[in-house]
C-alpha positions in Angstrom: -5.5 -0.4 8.5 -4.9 -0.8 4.5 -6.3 0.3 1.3 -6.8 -2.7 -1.1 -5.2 -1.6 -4.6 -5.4 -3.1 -8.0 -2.0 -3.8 -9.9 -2.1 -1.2 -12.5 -2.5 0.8 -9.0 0.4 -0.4 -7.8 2.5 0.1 -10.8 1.5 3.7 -10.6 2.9 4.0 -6.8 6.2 2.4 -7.2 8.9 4.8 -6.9 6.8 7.5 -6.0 6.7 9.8 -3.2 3.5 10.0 -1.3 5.0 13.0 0.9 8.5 14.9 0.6 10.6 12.2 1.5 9.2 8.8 1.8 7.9 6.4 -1.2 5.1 4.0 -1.3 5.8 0.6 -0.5 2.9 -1.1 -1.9 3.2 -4.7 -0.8 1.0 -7.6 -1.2 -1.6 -9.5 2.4 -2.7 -13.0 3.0 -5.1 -13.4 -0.3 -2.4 -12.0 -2.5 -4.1 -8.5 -3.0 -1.8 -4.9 -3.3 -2.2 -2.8 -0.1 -1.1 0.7 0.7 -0.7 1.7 4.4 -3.4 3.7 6.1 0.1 5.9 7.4 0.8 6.4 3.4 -2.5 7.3 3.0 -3.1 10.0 5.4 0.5 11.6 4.7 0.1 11.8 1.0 0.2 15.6 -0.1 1.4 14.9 -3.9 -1.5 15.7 -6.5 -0.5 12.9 -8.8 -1.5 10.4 -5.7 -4.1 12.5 -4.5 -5.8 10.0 -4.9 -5.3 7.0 -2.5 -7.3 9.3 -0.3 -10.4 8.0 -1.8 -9.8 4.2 -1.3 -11.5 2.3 1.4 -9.6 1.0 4.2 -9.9 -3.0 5.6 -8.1 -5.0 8.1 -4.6 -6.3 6.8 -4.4 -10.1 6.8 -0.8 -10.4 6.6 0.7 -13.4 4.8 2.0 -16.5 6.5 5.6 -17.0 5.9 7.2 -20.6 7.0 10.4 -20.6 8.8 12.4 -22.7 6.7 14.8 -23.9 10.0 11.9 -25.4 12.0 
Protein backbone atom coordinates (compact mmCIF):
# COMPACT_ATOMS: atom_id res chain seq x y z
CA UNK A 1 0.00 0.00 0.00
CA UNK A 2 0.87 3.90 -0.78
CA UNK A 3 -0.09 7.28 0.16
CA UNK A 4 -0.76 9.50 -2.97
CA UNK A 5 1.23 12.89 -2.33
CA UNK A 6 1.24 16.21 -4.02
CA UNK A 7 4.68 17.70 -5.30
CA UNK A 8 5.01 20.45 -2.89
CA UNK A 9 4.62 17.16 -0.55
CA UNK A 10 7.21 15.67 -1.96
CA UNK A 11 9.61 18.41 -1.99
CA UNK A 12 8.98 18.61 1.75
CA UNK A 13 10.15 14.75 2.19
CA UNK A 14 13.28 14.69 0.28
CA UNK A 15 16.15 14.39 2.37
CA UNK A 16 14.28 13.81 5.34
CA UNK A 17 14.19 11.22 7.89
CA UNK A 18 10.96 9.66 8.60
CA UNK A 19 12.55 7.57 11.57
CA UNK A 20 16.26 7.71 13.00
CA UNK A 21 17.94 6.44 10.19
CA UNK A 22 16.18 5.95 7.07
CA UNK A 23 14.85 8.93 4.49
CA UNK A 24 11.78 9.03 2.41
CA UNK A 25 12.09 7.97 -0.99
CA UNK A 26 9.10 9.45 -2.40
CA UNK A 27 8.89 8.07 -5.92
CA UNK A 28 6.41 8.49 -8.63
CA UNK A 29 3.34 5.00 -9.90
CA UNK A 30 1.82 4.29 -13.25
CA UNK A 31 -0.26 7.73 -13.64
CA UNK A 32 2.69 9.77 -12.71
CA UNK A 33 1.46 10.73 -9.09
CA UNK A 34 4.14 11.03 -5.84
CA UNK A 35 3.77 8.09 -3.40
CA UNK A 36 5.21 7.42 0.01
CA UNK A 37 5.34 3.76 1.21
CA UNK A 38 2.77 2.44 3.68
CA UNK A 39 6.40 1.02 5.60
CA UNK A 40 7.49 5.02 5.64
CA UNK A 41 4.37 5.73 6.86
CA UNK A 42 3.83 3.59 9.85
CA UNK A 43 7.65 4.08 10.97
CA UNK A 44 7.54 7.81 10.93
CA UNK A 45 8.21 9.17 14.57
CA UNK A 46 9.65 12.77 13.42
CA UNK A 47 7.03 15.69 14.33
CA UNK A 48 7.95 17.70 11.21
CA UNK A 49 6.42 14.50 9.08
CA UNK A 50 3.93 13.71 11.57
CA UNK A 51 1.96 14.09 9.22
CA UNK A 52 2.01 11.42 6.44
CA UNK A 53 0.07 9.59 9.09
CA UNK A 54 -3.05 11.27 8.05
CA UNK A 55 -2.92 10.45 4.25
CA UNK A 56 -5.03 7.80 2.73
CA UNK A 57 -3.53 4.71 1.47
CA UNK A 58 -4.42 3.10 -2.31
CA UNK A 59 -3.05 0.32 -4.34
CA UNK A 60 0.37 1.15 -6.11
CA UNK A 61 0.14 0.82 -9.87
CA UNK A 62 3.71 0.68 -10.54
CA UNK A 63 5.06 2.14 -13.78
CA UNK A 64 5.77 0.14 -16.90
CA UNK A 65 9.36 0.29 -17.77
CA UNK A 66 10.40 -1.20 -21.47
CA UNK A 67 13.45 -3.23 -21.61
CA UNK A 68 15.40 -1.49 -24.13
CA UNK A 69 17.33 -5.10 -25.28
CA UNK A 70 14.19 -6.95 -26.28
Amino acid sequence: MIAIITTEQKDLLVGMKYDNIQYFNPIQDLNGNWVISQEEINNCIMVECIWVKDLTLSTFNPPIYEDPFI
